[in-house]
C-alpha positions in Angstrom: 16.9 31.9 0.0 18.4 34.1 3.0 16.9 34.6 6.5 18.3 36.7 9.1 16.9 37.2 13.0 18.9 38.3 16.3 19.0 36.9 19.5 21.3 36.6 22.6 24.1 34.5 24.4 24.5 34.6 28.1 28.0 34.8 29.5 27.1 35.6 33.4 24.1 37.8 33.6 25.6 39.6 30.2 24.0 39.5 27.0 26.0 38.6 24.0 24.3 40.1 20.5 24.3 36.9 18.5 22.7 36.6 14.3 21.2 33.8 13.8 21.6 33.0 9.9 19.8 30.6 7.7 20.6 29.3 3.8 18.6 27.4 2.0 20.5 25.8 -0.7 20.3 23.6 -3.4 21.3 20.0 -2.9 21.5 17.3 -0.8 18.8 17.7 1.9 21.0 17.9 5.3 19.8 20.5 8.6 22.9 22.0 10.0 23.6 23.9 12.6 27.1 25.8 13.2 28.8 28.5 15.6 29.8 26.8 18.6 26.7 25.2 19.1 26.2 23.0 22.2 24.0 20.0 22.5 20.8 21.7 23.1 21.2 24.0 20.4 22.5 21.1 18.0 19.0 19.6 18.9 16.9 22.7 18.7 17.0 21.0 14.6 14.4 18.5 15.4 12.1 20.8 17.5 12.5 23.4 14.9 11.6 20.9 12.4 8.4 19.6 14.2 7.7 22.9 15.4 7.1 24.1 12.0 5.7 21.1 10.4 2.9 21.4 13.4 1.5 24.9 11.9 1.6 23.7 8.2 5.3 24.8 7.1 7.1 21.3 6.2 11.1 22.0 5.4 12.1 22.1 1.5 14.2 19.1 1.0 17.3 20.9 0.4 20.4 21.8 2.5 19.6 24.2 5.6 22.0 25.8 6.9 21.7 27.6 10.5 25.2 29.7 11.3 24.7 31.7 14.9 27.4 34.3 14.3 29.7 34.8 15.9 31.4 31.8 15.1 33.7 31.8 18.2 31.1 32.7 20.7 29.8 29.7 22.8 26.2 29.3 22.5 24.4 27.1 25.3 21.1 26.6 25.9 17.2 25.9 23.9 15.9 29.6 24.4 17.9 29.4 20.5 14.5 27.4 18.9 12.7 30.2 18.1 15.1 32.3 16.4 16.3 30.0 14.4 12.7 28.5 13.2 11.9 32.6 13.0 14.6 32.5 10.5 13.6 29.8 8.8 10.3 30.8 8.0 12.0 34.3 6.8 14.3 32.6 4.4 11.1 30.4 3.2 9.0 33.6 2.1 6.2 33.1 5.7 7.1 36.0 7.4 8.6 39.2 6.1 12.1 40.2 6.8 10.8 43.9 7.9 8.2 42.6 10.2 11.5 40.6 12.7 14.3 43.3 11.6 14.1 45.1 14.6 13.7 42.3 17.3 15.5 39.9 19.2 14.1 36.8 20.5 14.6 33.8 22.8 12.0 30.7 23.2 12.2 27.1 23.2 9.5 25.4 21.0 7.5 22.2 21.5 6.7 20.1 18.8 3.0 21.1 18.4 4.5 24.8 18.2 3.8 26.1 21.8 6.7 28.4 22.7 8.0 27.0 26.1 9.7 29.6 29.1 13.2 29.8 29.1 15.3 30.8 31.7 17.4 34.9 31.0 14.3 36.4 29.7 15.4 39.8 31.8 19.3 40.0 31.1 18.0 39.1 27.1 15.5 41.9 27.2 18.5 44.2 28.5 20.5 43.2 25.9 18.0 43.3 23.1 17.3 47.2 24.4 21.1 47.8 24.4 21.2 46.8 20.8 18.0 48.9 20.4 15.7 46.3 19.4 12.4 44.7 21.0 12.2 41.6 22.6 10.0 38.5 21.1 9.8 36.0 23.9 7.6 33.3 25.7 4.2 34.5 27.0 5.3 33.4 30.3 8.8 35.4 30.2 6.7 38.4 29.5 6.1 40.4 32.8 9.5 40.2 33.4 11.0 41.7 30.1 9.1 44.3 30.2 10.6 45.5 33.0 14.0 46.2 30.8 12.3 49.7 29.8 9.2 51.2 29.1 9.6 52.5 25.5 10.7 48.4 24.7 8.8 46.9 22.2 8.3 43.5 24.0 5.9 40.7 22.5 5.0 37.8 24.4 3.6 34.8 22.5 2.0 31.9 23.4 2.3 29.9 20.3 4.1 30.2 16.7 0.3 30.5 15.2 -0.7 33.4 17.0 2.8 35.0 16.3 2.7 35.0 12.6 -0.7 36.1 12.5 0.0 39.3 15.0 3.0 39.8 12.1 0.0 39.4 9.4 -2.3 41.6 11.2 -4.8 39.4 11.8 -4.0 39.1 15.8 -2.6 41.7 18.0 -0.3 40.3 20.9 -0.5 42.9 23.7 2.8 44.5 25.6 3.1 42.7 29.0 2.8 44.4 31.9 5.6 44.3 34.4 4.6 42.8 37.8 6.3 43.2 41.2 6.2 40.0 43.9 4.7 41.7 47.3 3.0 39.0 48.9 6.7 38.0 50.2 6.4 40.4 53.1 3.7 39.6 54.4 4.9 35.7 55.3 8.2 36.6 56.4 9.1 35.2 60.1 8.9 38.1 62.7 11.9 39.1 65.4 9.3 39.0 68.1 8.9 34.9 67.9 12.2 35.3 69.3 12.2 35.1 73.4 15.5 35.8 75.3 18.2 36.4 73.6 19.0 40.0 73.9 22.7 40.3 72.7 22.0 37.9 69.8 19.0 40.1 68.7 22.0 43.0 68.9 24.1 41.8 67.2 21.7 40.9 64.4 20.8 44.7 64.0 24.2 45.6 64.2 24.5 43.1 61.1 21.9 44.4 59.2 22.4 47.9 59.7 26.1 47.8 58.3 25.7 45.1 55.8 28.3 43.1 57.9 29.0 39.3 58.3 27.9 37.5 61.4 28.8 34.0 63.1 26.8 32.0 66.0 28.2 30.2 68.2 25.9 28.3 70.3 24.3 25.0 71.5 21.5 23.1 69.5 18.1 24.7 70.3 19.7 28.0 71.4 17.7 30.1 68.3 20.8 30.2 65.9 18.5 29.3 63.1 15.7 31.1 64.2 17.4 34.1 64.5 19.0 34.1 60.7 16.0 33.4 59.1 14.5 36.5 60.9 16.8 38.7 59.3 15.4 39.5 56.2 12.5 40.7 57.9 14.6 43.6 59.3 16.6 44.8 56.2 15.1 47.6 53.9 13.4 46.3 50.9 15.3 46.6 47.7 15.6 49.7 45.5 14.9 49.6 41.7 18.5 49.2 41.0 19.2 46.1 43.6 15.9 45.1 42.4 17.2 44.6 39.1 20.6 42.8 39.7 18.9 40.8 42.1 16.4 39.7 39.3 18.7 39.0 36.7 20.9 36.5 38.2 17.4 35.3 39.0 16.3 34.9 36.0 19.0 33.4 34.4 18.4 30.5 37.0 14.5 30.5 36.5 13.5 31.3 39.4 11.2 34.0 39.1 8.4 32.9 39.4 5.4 34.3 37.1 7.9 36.8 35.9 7.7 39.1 38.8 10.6 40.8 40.2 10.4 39.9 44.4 10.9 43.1 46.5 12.6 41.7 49.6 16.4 40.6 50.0 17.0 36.9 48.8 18.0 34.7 51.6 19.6 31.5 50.7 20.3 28.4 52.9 22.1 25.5 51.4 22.4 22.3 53.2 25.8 21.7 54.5 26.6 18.9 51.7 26.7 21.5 49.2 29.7 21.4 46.7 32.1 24.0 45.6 30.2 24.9 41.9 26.9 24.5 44.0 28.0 27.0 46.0 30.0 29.3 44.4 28.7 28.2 40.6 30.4 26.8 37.7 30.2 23.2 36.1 30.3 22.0 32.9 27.3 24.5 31.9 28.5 27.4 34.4 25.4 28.6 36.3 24.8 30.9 39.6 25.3 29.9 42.8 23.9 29.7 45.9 26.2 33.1 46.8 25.4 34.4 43.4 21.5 34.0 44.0 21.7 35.3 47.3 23.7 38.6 45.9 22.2 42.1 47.8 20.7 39.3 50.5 21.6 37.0 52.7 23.7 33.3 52.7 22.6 31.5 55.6 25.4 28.7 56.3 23.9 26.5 59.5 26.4 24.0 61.1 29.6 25.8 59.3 32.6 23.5 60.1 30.3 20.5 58.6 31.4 22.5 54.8 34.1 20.9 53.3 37.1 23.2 54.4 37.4 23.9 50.2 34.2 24.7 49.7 34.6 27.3 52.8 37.5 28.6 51.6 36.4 29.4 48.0 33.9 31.8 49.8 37.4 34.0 50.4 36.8 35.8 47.5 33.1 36.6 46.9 33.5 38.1 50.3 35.8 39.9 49.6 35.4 41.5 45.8 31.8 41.0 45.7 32.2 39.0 42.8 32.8 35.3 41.6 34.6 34.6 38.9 34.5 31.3 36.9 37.6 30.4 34.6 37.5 28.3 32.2 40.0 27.4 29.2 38.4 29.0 26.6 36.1 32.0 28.6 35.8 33.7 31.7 32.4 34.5 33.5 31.6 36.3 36.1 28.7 36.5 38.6 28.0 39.5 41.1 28.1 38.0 44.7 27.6 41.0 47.1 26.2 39.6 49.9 25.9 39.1 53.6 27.4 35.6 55.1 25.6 34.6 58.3 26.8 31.5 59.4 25.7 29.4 62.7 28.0 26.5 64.3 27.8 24.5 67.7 30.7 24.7 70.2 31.9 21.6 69.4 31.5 18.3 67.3 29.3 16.7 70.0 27.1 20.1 70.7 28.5 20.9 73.6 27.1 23.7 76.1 23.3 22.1 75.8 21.9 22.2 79.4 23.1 19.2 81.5 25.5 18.6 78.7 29.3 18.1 79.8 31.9 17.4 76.6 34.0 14.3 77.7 36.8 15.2 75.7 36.8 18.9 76.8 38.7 22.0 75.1 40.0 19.7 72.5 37.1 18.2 71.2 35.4 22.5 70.8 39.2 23.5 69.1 38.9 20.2 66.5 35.7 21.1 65.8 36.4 24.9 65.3 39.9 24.5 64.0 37.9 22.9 60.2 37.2 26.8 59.5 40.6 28.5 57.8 41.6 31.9 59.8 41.9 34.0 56.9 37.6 33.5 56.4 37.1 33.6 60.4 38.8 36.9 59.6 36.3 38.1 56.7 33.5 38.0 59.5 32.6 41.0 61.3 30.9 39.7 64.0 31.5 37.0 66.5 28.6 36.1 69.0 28.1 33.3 71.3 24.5 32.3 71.7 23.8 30.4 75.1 21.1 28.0 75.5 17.5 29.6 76.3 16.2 28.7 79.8 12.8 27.9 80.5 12.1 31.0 82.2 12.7 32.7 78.9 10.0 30.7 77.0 7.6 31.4 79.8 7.6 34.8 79.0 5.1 37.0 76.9 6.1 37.7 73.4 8.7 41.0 73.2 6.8 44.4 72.6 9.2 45.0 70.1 9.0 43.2 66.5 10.5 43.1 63.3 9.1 46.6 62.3 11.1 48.6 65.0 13.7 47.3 64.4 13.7 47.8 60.6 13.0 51.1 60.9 16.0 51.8 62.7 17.8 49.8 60.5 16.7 51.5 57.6 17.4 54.9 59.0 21.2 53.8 59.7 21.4 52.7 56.0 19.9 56.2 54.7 23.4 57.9 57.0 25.5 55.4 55.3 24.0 56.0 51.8 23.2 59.5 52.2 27.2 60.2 53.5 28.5 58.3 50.8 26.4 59.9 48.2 28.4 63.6 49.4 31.6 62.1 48.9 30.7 61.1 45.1 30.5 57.2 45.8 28.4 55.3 43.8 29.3 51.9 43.7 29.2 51.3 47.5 26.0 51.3 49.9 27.3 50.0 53.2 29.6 50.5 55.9 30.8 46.8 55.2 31.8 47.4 51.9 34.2 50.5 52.3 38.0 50.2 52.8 41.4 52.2 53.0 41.6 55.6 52.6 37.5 56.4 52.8 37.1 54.1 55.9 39.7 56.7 57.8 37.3 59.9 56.5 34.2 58.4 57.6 35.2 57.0 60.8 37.2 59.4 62.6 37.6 58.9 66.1 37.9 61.1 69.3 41.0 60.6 71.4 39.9 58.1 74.0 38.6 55.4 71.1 41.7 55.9 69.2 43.4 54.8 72.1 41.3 51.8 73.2 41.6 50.8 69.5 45.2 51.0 69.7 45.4 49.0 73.5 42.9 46.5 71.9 45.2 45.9 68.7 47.7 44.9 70.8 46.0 43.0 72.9 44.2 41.0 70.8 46.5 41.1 68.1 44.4 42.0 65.3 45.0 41.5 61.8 44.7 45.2 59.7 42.1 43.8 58.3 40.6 42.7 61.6 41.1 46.2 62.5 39.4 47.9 59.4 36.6 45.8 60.5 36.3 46.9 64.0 36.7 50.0 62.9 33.5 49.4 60.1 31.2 47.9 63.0 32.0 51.4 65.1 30.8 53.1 62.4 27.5 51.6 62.3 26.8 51.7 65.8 27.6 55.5 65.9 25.4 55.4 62.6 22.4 53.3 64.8 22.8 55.9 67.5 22.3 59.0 64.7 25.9 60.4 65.4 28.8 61.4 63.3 32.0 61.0 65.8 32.7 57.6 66.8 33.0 57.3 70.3 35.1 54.7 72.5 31.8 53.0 73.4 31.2 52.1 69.8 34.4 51.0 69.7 34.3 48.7 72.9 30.9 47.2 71.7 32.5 46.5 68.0 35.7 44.9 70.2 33.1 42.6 72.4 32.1 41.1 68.8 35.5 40.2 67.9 35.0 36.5 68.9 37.4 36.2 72.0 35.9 33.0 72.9 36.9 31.5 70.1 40.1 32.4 70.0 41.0 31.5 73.4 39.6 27.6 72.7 41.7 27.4 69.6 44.6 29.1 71.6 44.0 26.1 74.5 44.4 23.3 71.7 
């Protein structure tokens, strides 16, 4: 007796094609399990067993043989029960082979034959479609598969009973109905709690507009904080596409919650304690990380130099590529990681620059302090702000006219330039100022005469890296793209300079 189903592996947000086989054989009874199984699959043999056993279908006592093909493919994880006990009850004459030939499925099965959520249920319903087949798949996990396509068969079940009836005939399991997360909006911090703090609140929009990276430099209580987690409340909402990536990383971490896909940008904000595969993902199971699951958003890192310098530096990358890559001995996984770093530090180790504050140590104890974050990532970040400390005739005052929705809009209208310029060069792949390089930075940042030469006098100057240059040269671009012009002008260019972090530099330059 023979039973065949399909399901999925995951390596990254990619879904492998993977047959599960079963053979029932004569002889002694033993349940085994073989393809590169891991521990949780190796165990899926005693929740299949009880599974089964709970709806009336006890095992033949004879040798069972499950082989997830193929053999030199990795499989990890329990969403495997429900194929495999699917396939069972094909080999043992319960369900027709016809009725599960053209679906995939995923599902981890409780012993009184519930089918439990599982984590990937979006990337395996992408897959299953890719392999033209419909997805069978937790009644929780629903909403979100069906959002792999419309014309998917997707069936979403609650319980083995109720899915061998609906293949019977004697139940009909409805398709879900893909749900969107909008409430998220509608509690997001506002830019107008913020009081003072003009230049900050700048910069910020400068940030968002180009999709660039941002640091704080500032004492404790000057709004550092306050004013990152108030960024996602003025960056355009996702598109269908960004929705989509964002979602799948997502849901291979189960973290969406009811199966709906979340229409704002994910903003992230590990504590400071956080470890390299924490942050970056891997481990012994790789998984996403905090950068990964902040991908099209926004990785807050408060209190930067307290990162273990590592840890900091493995960011190098991911900034870079857009990408994380996780090697291991016998695979390779990658992540997408495209995302925008705004980090927030204090002067120094003791906080220095808090009203009535003096640093007893001076210079030294700010160029320490700074001197545990590498040059080449200080280099990665666009821009470079200091934050003073808000006086109390700043809190006195009435709330700013302007809120999170001006700004925004603005925002929004510099990305549509970006996007909209990019698009009539015949780039795809790249939506933001911050993401273009070489050649197409110099043909959509051209320069009139008198910002070409304060570039040049500023390069010199401050003795800029090139890539410290490209980067100027990407923040002029969004200014002039904030402003609604095409020319970059030498007062986008002096604006983009005064972000370059001189303060900084001068206190390492003092130590």
């Amino acid at each position: 007796m023979f039973g065949r189903m399909s399901t999925v592996a995951f390596v990254g947000i990619e879904a492998r094609p993977v047959h599960v086989e079963v053979r029932i054989t004569p002889g002694k009874h033993v349940f085994s399990v073989v393809g590169l199984p891991d521990k949780a699959v190796a165990e899926s043999r005693e929740r299949v067993r009880g599974a089964l056993h709970a709806i009336g279908l006890g095992l033949p006592w004879t040798r069972l043989t499950v082989n997830l093909a193929p053999g030199d493919l990795p499989k990890e994880g329990s969403h495997f029960d429900l194929p495999i006990a699917l396939a069972m009850m094909v080999a043992m004459g319960a369900i027709s082979p016809d009725a599960v030939e053209g679906f995939a499925a995923i599902g981890e099965l409780q012993l009184d034959g519930a089918i439990r959520t599982v984590p990937g249920a979006l990337p395996a319903a992408v897959g299953a479609n890719a392999m033209g087949k419909g997805l069978i798949c937790p009644e929780a996990c629903g909403p979100e598969a069906a959002w792999a396509a419309e014309s998917m068969n997707v069936i979403a079940a609650p319980h083995l009973v109720s899915l061998v009836n609906h293949f019977r005939g004697t139940q009909t399991l409805r398709r879900p109905t893909a749900a969107i997360d909008r409430d998220t909006s509608d509690h997001m911090p506002d830019l107008r709690d913020v009081k003072g703090q003009e230049t900050a609140k700048r910069a910020l929009e400068v940030a968002a507009a180009g999709g660039h990276n941002l640091l704080m430099i500032g004492p404790p209580g000057s709004g550092k904080s306050m004013l990152a987690a108030r960024l996602p409340s003025i960056l355009p909402p996702l598109d269908a596409t960004e929705m989509l990536e964002v979602s799948m990383v997502h849901s291979l971490a189960g973290e969406l919650m009811g199966g709906k896909l979340r229409v704002e940008r994910p903003f992230r904000a590990p504590h400071h304690s956080a470890s390299m595969a924490a942050l970056v993902g891997g481990g012994s199971r790789p998984k996403p990380g905090e950068v990964s699951l902040a991908h099209m958003g926004v990785l807050f890192l408060d209190e930067l130099p307290e990162f273990v310098p590592q840890v900091l530096d493995s960011l190098r990358q991911p900034l870079e590529i857009g990408e994380v890559v996780i090697a291991r001995a016998n695979h390779r996984i990658s992540y997408p990681s495209r995302i925008q770093l705004i980090a927030a530090m204090n002067p120094c180790k003791c906080g220095g620059g808090s009203p009535g504050h003096a640093c007893k140590r001076g210079p030294k104890c700010a160029a320490d302090y700074q001197g545990r974050i590498s040059g080449p990532l200080l280099d990665r970040i666009d821009l470079q702000i200091e934050v003073p400390a808000v006086s109390a005739s700043d809190l006195a005052l009435p709330a700013p006219a302007e809120g999170s929705a001006q700004v925004r809009a603005r925002v929004t209208a510099a990305r549509e330039r970006q996007r909209d310029r990019l698009h009539n060069l015949g780039i795809k792949n790249i939506r933001t100022n911050a993401e273009v390089s070489g050649r197409l930075l110099e043909d959509i940042a051209k320069l009139d005469a008198e910002g070409v030469a304060l570039l040049q006098q500023a390069s010199a100057t401050l003795q800029l890296s090139a890539r410290g240059f490209h980067r100027t040269l990407k923040v002029a671009r969004t200014l002039a793209d904030l402003d609604a012009v095409e020319q970059v002008g030498r007062i986008h260019i002096a604006e983009a300079l005064s972000y370059r972090g001189e303060t900084l530099r001068q206190q390492r330059a003092a130590a």
